[in-house]
PDB file of N, CA, C, O and CB in Angstrom:
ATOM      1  N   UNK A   1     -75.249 -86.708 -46.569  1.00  0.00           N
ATOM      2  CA  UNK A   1     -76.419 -86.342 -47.331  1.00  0.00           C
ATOM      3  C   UNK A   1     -76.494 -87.209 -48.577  1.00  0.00           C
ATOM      4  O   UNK A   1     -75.512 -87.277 -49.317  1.00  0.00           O
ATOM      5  CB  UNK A   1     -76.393 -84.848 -47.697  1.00  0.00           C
ATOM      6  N   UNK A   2     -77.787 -87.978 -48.884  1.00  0.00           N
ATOM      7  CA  UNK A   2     -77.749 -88.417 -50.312  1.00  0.00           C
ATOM      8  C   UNK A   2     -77.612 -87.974 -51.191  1.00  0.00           C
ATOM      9  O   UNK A   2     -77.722 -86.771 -50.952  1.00  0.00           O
ATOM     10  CB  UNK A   2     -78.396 -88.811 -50.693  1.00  0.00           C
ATOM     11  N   UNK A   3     -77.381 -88.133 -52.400  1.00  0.00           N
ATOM     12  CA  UNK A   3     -77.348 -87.746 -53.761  1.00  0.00           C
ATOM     13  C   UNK A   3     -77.684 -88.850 -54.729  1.00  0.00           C
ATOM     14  O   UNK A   3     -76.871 -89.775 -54.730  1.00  0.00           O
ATOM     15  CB  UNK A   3     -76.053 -87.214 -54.065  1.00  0.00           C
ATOM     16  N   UNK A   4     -78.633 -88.948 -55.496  1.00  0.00           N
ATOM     17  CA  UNK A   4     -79.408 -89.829 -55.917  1.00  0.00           C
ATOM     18  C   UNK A   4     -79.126 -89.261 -57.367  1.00  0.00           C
ATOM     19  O   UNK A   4     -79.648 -88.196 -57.697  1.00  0.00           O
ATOM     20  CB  UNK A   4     -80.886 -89.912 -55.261  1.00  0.00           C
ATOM     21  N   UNK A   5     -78.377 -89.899 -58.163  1.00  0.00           N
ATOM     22  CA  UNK A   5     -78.522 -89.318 -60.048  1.00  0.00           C
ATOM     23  C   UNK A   5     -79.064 -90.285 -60.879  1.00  0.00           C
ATOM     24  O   UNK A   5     -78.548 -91.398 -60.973  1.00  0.00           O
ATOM     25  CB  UNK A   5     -76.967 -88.991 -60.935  1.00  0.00           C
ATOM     26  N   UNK A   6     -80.133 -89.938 -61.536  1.00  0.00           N
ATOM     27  CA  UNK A   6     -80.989 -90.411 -62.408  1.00  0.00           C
ATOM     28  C   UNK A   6     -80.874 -90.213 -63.826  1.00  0.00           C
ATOM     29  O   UNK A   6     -81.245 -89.075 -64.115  1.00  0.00           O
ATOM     30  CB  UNK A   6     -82.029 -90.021 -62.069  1.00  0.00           C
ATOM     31  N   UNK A   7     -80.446 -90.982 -64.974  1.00  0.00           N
ATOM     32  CA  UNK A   7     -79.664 -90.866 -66.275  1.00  0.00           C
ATOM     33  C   UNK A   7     -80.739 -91.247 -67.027  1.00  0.00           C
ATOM     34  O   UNK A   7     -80.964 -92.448 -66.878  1.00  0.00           O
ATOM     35  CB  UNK A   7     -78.301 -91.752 -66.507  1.00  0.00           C
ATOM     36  N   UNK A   8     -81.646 -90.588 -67.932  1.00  0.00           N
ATOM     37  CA  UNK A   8     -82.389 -90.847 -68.868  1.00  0.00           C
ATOM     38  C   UNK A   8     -82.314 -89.984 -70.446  1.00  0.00           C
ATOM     39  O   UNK A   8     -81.618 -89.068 -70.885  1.00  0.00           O
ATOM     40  CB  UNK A   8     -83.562 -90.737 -68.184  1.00  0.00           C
ATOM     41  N   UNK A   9     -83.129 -90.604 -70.842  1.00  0.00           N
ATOM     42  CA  UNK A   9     -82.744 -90.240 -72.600  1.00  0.00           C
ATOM     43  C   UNK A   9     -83.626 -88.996 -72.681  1.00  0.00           C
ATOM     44  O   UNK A   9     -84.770 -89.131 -72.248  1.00  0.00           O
ATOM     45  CB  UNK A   9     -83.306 -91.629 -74.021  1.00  0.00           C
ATOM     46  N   UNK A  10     -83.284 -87.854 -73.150  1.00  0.00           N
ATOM     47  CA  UNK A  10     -84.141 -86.691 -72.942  1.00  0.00           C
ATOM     48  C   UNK A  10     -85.437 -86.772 -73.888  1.00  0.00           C
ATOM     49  O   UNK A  10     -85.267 -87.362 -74.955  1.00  0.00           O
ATOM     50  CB  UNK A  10     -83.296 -85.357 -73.232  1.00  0.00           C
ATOM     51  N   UNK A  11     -86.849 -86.193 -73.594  1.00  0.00           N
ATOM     52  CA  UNK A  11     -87.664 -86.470 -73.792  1.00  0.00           C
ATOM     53  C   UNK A  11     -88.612 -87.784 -73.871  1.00  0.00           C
ATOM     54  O   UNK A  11     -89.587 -88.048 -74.575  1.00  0.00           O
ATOM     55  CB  UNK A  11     -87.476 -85.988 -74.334  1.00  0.00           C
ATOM     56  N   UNK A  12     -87.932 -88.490 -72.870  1.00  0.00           N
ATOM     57  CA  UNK A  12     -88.779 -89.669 -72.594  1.00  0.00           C
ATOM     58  C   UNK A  12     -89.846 -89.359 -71.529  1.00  0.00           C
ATOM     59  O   UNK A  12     -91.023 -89.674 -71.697  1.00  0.00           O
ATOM     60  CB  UNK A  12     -87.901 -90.861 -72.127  1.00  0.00           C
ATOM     61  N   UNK A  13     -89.304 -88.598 -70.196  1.00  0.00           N
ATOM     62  CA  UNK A  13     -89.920 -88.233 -69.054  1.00  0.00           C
ATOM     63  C   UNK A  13     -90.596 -86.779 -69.611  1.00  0.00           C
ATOM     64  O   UNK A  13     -90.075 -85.868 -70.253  1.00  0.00           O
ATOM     65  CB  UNK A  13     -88.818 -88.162 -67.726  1.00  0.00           C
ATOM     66  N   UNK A  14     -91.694 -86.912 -69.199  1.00  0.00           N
ATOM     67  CA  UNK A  14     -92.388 -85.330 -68.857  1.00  0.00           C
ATOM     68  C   UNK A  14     -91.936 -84.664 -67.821  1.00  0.00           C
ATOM     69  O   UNK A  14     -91.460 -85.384 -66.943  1.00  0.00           O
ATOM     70  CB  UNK A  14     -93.849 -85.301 -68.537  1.00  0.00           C
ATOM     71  N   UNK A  15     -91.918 -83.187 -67.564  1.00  0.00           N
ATOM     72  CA  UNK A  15     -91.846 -82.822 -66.342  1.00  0.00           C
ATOM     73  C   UNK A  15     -92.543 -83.124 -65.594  1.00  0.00           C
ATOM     74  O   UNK A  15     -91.993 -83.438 -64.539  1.00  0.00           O
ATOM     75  CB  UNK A  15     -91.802 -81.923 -66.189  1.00  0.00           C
ATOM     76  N   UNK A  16     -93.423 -83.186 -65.599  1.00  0.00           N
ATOM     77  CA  UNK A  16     -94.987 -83.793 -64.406  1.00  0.00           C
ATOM     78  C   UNK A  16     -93.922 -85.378 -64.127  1.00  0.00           C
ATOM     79  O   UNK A  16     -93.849 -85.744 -62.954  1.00  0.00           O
ATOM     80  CB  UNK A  16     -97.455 -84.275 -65.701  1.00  0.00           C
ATOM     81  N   UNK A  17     -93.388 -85.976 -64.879  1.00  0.00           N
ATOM     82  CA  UNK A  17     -93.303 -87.397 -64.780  1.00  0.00           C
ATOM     83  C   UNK A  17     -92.016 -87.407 -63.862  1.00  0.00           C
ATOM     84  O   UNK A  17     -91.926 -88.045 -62.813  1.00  0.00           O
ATOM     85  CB  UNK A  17     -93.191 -88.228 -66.287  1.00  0.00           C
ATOM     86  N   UNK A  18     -90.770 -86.393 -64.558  1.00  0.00           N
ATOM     87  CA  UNK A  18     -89.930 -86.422 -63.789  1.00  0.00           C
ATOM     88  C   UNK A  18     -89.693 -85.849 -62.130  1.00  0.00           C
ATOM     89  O   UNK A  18     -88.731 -86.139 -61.418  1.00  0.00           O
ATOM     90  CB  UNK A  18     -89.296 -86.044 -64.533  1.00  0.00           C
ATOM     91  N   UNK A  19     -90.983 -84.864 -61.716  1.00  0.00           N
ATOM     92  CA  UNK A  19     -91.661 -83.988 -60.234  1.00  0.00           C
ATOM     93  C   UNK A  19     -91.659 -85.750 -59.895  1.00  0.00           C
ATOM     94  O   UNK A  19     -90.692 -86.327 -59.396  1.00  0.00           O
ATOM     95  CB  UNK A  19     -93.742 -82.675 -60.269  1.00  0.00           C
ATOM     96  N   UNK A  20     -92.748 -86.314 -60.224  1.00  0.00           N
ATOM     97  CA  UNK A  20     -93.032 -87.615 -59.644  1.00  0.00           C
ATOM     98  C   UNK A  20     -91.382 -88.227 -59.206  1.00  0.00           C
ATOM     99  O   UNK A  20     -90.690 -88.147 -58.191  1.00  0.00           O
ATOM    100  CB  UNK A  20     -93.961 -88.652 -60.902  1.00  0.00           C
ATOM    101  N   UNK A  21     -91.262 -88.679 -60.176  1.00  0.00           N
ATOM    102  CA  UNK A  21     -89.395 -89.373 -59.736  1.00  0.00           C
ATOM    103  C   UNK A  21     -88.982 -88.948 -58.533  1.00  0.00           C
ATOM    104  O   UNK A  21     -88.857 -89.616 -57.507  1.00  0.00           O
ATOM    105  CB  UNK A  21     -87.963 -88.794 -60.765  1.00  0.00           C
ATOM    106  N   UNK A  22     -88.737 -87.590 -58.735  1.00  0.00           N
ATOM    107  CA  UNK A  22     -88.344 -86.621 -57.441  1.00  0.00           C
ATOM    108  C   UNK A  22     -88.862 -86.788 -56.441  1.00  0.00           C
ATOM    109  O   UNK A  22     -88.338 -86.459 -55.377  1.00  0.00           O
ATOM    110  CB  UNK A  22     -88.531 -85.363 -57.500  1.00  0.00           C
ATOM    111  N   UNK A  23     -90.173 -87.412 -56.546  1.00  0.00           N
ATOM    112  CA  UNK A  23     -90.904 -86.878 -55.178  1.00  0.00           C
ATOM    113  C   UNK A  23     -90.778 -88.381 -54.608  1.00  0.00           C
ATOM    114  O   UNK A  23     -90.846 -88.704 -53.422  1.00  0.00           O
ATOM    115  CB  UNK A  23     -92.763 -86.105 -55.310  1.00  0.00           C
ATOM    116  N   UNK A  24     -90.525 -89.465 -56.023  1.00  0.00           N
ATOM    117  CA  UNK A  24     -91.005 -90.983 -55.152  1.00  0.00           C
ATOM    118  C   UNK A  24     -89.695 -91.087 -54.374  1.00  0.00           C
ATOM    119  O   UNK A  24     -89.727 -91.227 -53.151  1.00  0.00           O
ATOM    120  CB  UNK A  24     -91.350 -92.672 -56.267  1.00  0.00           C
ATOM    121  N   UNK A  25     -88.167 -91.001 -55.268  1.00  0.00           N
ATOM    122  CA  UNK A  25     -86.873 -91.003 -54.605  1.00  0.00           C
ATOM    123  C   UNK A  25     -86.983 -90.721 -53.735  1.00  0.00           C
ATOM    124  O   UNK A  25     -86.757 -91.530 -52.834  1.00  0.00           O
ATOM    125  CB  UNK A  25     -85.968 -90.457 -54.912  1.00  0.00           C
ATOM    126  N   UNK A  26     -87.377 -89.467 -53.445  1.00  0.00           N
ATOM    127  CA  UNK A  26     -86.896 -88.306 -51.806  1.00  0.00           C
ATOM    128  C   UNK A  26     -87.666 -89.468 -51.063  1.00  0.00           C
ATOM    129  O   UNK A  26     -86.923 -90.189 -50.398  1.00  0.00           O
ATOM    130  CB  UNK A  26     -87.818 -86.075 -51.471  1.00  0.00           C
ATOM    131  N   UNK A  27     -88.737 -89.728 -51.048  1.00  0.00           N
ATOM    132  CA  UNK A  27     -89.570 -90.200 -49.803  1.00  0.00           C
ATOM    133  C   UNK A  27     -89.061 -91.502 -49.992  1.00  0.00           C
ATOM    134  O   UNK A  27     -88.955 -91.811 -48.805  1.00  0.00           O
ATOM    135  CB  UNK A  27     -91.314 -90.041 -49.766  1.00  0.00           C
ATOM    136  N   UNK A  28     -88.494 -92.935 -50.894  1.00  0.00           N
ATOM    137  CA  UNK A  28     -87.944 -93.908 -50.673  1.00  0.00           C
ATOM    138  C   UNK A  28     -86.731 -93.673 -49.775  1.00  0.00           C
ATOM    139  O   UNK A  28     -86.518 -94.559 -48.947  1.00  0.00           O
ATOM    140  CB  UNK A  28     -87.749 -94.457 -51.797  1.00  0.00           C
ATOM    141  N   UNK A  29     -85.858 -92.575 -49.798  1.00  0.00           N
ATOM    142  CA  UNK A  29     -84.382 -92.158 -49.041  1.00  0.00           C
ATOM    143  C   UNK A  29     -85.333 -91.661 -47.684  1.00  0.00           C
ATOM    144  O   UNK A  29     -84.952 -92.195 -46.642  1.00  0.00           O
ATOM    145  CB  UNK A  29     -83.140 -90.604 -50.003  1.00  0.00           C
ATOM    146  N   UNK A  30     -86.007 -91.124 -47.595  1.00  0.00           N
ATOM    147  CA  UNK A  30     -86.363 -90.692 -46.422  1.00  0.00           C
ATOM    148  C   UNK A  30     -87.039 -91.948 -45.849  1.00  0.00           C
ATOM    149  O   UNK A  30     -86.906 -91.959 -44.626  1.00  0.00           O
ATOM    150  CB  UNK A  30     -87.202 -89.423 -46.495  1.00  0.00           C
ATOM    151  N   UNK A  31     -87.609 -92.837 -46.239  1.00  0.00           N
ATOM    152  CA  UNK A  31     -87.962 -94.010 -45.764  1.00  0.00           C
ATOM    153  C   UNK A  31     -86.886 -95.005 -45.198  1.00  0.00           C
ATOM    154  O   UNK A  31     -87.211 -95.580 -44.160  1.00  0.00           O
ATOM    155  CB  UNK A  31     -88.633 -94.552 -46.741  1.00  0.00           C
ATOM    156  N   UNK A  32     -85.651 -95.292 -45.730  1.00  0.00           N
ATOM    157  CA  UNK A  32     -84.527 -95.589 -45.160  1.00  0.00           C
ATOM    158  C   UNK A  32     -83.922 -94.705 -44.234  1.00  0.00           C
ATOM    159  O   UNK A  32     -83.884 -95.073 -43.060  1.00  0.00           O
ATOM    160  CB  UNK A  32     -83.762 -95.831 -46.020  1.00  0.00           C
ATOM    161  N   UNK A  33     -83.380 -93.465 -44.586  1.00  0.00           N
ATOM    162  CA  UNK A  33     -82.658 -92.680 -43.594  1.00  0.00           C
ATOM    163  C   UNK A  33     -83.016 -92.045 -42.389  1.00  0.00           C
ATOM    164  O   UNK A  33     -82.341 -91.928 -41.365  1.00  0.00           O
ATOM    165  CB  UNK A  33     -82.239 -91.863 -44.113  1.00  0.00           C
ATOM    166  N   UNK A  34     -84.609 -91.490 -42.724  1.00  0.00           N
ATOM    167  CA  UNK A  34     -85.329 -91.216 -41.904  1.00  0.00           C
ATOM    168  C   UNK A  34     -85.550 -89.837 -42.325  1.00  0.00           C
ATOM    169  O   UNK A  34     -84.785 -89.205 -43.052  1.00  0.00           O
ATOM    170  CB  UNK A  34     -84.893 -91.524 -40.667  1.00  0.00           C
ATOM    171  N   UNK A  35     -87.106 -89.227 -41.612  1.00  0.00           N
ATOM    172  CA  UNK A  35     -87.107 -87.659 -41.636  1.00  0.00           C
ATOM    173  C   UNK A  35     -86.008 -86.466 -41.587  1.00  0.00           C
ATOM    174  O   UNK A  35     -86.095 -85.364 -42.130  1.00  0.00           O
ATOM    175  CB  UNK A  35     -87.763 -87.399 -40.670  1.00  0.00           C
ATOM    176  N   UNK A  36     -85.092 -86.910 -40.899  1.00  0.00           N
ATOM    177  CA  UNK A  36     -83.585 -85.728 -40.601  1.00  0.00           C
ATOM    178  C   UNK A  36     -83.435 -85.752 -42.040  1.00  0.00           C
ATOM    179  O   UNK A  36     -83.293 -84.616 -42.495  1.00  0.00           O
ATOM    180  CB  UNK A  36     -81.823 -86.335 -39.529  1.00  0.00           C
ATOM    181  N   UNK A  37     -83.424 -86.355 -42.606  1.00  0.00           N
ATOM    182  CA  UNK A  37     -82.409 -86.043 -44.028  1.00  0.00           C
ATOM    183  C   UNK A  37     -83.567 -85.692 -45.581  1.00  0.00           C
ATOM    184  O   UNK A  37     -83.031 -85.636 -46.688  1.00  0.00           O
ATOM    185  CB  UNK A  37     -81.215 -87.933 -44.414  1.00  0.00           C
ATOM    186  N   UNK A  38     -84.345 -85.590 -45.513  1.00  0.00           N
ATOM    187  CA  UNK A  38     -85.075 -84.796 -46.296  1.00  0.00           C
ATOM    188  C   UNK A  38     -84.832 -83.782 -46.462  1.00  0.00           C
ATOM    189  O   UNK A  38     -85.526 -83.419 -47.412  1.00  0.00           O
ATOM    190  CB  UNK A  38     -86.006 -84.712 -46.107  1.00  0.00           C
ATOM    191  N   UNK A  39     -84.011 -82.697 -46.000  1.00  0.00           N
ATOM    192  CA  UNK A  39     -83.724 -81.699 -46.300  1.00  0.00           C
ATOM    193  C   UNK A  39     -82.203 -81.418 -47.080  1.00  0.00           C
ATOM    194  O   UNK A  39     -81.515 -80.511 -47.548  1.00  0.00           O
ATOM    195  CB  UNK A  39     -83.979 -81.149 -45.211  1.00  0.00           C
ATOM    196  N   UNK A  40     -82.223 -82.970 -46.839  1.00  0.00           N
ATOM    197  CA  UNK A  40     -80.459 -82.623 -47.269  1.00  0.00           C
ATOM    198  C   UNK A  40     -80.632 -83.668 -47.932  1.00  0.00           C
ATOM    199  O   UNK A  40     -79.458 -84.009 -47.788  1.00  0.00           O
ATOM    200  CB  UNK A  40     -78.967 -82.585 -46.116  1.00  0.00           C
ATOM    201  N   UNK A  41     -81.175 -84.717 -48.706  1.00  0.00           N
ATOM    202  CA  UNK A  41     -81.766 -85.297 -49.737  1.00  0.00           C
ATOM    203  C   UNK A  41     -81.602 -84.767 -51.572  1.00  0.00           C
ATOM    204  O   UNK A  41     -82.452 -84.109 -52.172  1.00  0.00           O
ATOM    205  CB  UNK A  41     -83.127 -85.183 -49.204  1.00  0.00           C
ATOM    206  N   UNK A  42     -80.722 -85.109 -51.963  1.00  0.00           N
ATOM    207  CA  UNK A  42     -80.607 -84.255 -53.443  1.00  0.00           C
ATOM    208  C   UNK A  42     -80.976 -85.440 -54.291  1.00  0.00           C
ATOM    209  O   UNK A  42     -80.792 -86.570 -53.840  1.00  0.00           O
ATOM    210  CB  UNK A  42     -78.898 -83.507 -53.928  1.00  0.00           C
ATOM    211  N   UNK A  43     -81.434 -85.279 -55.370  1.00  0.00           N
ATOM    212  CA  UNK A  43     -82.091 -85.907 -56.614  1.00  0.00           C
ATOM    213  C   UNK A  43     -82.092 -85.266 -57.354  1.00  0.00           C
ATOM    214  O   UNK A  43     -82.618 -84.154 -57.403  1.00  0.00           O
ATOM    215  CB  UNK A  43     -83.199 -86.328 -56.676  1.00  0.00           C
ATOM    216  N   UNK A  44     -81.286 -86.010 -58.390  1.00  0.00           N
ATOM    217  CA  UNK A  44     -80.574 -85.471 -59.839  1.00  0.00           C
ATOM    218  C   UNK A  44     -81.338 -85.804 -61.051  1.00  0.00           C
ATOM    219  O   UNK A  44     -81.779 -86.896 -60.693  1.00  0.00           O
ATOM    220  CB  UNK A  44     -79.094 -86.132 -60.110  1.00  0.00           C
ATOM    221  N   UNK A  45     -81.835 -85.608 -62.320  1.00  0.00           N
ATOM    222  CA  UNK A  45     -81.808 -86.048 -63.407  1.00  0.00           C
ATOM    223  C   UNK A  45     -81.095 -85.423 -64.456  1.00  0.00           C
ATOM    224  O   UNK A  45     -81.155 -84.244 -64.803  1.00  0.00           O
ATOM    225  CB  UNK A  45     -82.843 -86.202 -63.651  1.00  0.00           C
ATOM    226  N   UNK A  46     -80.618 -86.067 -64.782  1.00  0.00           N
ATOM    227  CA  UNK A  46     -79.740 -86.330 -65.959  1.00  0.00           C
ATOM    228  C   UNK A  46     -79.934 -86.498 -67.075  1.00  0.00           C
ATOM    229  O   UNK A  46     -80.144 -87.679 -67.351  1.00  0.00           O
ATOM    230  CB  UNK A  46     -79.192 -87.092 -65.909  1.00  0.00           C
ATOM    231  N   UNK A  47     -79.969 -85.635 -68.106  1.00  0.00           N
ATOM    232  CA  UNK A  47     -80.680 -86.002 -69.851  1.00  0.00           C
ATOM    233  C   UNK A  47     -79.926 -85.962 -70.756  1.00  0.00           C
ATOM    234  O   UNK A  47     -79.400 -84.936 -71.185  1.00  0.00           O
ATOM    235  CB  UNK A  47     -81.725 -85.089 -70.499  1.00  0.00           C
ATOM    236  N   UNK A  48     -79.756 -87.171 -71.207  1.00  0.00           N
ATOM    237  CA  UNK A  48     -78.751 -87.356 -72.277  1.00  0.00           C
ATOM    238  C   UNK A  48     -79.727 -87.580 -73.968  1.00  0.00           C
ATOM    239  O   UNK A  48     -80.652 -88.259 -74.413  1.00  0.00           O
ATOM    240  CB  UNK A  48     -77.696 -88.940 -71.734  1.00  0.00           C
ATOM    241  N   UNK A  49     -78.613 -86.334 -74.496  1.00  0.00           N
ATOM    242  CA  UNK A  49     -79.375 -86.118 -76.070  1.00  0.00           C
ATOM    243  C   UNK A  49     -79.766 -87.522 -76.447  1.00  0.00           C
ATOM    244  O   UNK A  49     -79.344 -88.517 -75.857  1.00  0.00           O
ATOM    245  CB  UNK A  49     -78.261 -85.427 -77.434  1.00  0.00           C
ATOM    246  N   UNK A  50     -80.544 -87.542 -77.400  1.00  0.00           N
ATOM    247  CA  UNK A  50     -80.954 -88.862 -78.108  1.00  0.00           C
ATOM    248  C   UNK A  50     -79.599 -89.187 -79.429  1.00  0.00           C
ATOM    249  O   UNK A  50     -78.931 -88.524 -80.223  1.00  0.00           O
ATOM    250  CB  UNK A  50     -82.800 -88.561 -78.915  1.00  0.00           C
ATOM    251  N   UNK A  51     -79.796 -90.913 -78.932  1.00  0.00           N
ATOM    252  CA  UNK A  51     -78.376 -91.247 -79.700  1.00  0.00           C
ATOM    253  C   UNK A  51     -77.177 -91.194 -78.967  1.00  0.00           C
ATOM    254  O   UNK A  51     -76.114 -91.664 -79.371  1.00  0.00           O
ATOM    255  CB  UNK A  51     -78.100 -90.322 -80.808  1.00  0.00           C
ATOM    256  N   UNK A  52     -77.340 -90.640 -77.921  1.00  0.00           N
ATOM    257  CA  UNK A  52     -76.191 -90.609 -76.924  1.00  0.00           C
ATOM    258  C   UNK A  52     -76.156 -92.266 -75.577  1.00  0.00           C
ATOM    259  O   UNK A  52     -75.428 -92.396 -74.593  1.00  0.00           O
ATOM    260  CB  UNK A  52     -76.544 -88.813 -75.977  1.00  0.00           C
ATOM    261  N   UNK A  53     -77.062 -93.085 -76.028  1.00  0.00           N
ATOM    262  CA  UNK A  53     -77.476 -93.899 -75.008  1.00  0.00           C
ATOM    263  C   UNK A  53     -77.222 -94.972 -76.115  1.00  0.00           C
ATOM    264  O   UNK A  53     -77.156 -94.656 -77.302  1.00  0.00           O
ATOM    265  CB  UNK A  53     -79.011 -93.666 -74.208  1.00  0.00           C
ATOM    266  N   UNK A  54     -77.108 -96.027 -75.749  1.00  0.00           N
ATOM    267  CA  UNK A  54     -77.451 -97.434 -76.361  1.00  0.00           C
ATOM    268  C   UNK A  54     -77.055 -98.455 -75.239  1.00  0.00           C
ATOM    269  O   UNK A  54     -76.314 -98.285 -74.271  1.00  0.00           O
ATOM    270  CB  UNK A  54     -76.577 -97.764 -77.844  1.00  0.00           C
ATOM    271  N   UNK A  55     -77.890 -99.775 -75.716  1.00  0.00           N
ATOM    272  CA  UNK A  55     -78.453-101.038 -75.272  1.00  0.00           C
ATOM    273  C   UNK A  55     -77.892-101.929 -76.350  1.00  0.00           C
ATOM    274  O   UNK A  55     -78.180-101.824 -77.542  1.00  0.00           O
ATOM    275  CB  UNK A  55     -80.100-101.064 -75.143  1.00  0.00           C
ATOM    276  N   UNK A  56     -77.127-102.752 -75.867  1.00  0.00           N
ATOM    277  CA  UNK A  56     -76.966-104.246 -76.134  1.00  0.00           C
ATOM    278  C   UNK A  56     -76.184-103.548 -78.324  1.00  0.00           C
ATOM    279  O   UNK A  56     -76.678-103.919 -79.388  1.00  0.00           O
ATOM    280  CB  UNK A  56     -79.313-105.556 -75.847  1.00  0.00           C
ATOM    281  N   UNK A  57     -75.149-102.712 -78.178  1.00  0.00           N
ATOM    282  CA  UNK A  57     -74.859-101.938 -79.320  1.00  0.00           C
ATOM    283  C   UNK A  57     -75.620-101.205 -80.296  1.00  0.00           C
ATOM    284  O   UNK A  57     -75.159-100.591 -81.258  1.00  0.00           O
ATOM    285  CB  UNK A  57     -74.329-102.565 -79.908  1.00  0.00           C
ATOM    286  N   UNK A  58     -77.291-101.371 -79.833  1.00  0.00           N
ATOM    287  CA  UNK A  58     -78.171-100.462 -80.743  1.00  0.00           C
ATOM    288  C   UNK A  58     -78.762 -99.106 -80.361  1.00  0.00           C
ATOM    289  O   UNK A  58     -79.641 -99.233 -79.509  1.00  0.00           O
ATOM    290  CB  UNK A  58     -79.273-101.187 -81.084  1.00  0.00           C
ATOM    291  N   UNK A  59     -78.493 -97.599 -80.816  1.00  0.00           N
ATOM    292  CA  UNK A  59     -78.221 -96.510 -80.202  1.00  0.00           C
ATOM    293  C   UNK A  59     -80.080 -96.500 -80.076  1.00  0.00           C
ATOM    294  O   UNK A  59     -80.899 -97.303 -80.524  1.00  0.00           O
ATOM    295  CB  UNK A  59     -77.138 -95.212 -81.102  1.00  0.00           C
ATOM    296  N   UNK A  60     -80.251 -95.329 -79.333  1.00  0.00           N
ATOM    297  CA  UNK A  60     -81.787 -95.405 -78.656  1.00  0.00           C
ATOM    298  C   UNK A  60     -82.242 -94.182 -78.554  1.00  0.00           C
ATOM    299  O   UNK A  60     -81.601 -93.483 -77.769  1.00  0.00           O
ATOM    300  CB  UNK A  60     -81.927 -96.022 -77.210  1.00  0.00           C
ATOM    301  N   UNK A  61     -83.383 -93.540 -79.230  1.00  0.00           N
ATOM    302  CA  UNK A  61     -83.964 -92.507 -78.843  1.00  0.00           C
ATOM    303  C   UNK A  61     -85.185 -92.425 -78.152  1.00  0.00           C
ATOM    304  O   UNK A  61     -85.583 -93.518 -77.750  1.00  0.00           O
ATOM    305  CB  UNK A  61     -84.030 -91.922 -79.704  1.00  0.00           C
ATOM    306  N   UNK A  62     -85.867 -91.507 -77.906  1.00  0.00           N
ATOM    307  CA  UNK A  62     -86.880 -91.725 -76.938  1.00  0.00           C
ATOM    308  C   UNK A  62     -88.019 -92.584 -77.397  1.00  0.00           C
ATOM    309  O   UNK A  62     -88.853 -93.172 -76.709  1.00  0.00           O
ATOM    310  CB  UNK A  62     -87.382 -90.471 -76.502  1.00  0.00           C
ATOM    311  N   UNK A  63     -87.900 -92.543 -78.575  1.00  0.00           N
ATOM    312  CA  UNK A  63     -89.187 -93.070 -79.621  1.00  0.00           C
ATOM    313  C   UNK A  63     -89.170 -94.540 -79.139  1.00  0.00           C
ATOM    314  O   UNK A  63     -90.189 -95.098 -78.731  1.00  0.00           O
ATOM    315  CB  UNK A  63     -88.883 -92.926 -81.584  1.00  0.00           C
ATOM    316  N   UNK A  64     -88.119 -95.056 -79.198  1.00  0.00           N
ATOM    317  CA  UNK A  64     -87.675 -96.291 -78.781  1.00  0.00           C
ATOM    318  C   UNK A  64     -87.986 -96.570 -77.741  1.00  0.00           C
ATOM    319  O   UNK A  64     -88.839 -97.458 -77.731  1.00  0.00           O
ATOM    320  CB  UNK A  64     -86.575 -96.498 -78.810  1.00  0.00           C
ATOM    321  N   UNK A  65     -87.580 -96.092 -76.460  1.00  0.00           N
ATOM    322  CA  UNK A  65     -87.542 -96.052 -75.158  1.00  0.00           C
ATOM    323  C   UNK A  65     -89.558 -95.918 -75.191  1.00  0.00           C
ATOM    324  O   UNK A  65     -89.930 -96.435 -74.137  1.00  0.00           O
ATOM    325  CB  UNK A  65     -86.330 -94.571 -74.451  1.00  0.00           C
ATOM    326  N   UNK A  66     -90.563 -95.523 -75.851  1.00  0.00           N
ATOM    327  CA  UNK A  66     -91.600 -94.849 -75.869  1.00  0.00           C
ATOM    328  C   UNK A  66     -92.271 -96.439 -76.404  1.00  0.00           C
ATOM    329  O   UNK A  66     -93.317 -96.955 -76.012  1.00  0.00           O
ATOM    330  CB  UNK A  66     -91.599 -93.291 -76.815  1.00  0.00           C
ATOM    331  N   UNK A  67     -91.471 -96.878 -77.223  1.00  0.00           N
ATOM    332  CA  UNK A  67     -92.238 -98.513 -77.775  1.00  0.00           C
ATOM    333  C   UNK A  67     -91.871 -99.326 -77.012  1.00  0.00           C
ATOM    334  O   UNK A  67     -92.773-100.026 -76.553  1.00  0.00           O
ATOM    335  CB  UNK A  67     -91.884 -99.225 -79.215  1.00  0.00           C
ATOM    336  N   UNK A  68     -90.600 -99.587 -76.580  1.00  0.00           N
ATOM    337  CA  UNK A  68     -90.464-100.383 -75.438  1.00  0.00           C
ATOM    338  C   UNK A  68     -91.698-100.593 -73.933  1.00  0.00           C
ATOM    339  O   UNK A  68     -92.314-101.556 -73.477  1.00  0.00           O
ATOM    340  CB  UNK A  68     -89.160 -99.781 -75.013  1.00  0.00           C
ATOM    341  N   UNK A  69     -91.603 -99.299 -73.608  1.00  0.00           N
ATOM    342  CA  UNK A  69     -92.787 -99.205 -72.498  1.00  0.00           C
ATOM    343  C   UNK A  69     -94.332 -99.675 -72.352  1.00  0.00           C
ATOM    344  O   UNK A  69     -95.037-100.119 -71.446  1.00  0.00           O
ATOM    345  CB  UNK A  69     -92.937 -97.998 -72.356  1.00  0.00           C
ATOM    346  N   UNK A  70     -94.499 -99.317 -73.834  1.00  0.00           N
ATOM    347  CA  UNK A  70     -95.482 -99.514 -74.488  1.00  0.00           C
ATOM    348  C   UNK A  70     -96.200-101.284 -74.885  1.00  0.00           C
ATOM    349  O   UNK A  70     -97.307-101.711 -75.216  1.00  0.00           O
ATOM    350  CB  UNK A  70     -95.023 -98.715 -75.577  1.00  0.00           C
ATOM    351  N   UNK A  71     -94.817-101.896 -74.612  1.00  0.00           N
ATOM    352  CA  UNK A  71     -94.929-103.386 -75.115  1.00  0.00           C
ATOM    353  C   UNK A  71     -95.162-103.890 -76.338  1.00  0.00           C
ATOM    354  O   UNK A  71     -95.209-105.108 -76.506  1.00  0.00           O
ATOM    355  CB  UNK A  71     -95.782-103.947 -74.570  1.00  0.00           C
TER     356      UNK A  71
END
């Protein structure tokens, strides 16, 4: 069975945003593995407090992660 864990900085994703994640993962794994395993398909997210993450030694909160995206 897969298990798929997804590590992001908390409050970057919405719930609406993170359903999406969930829903694109499952159906990319079910696109490889096939229909049988959709049911046994797990997808994780993972939220790590802000300040708990950093890039290239500079710590990162969502605000960050929110300008980055942003361009």
């Amino acid at each position: 069975m897969p298990l798929v864990t997804i590590d992001v900085i908390k409050d970057v994703f919405t719930p609406g945003q993170k359903a999406e994640i969930i829903e694109n993962i499952t159906e990319t794994m079910v696109a490889i593995e096939g229909e049988g395993l959709r049911g046994a398909t797990w997808v994780r997210i993972n939220e790590f407090e802000q300040g708990n993450w950093a890039i290239g030694g500079q710590m990162l909160g969502a605000s960050d992660v929110h300008a980055m995206a942003s361009g």
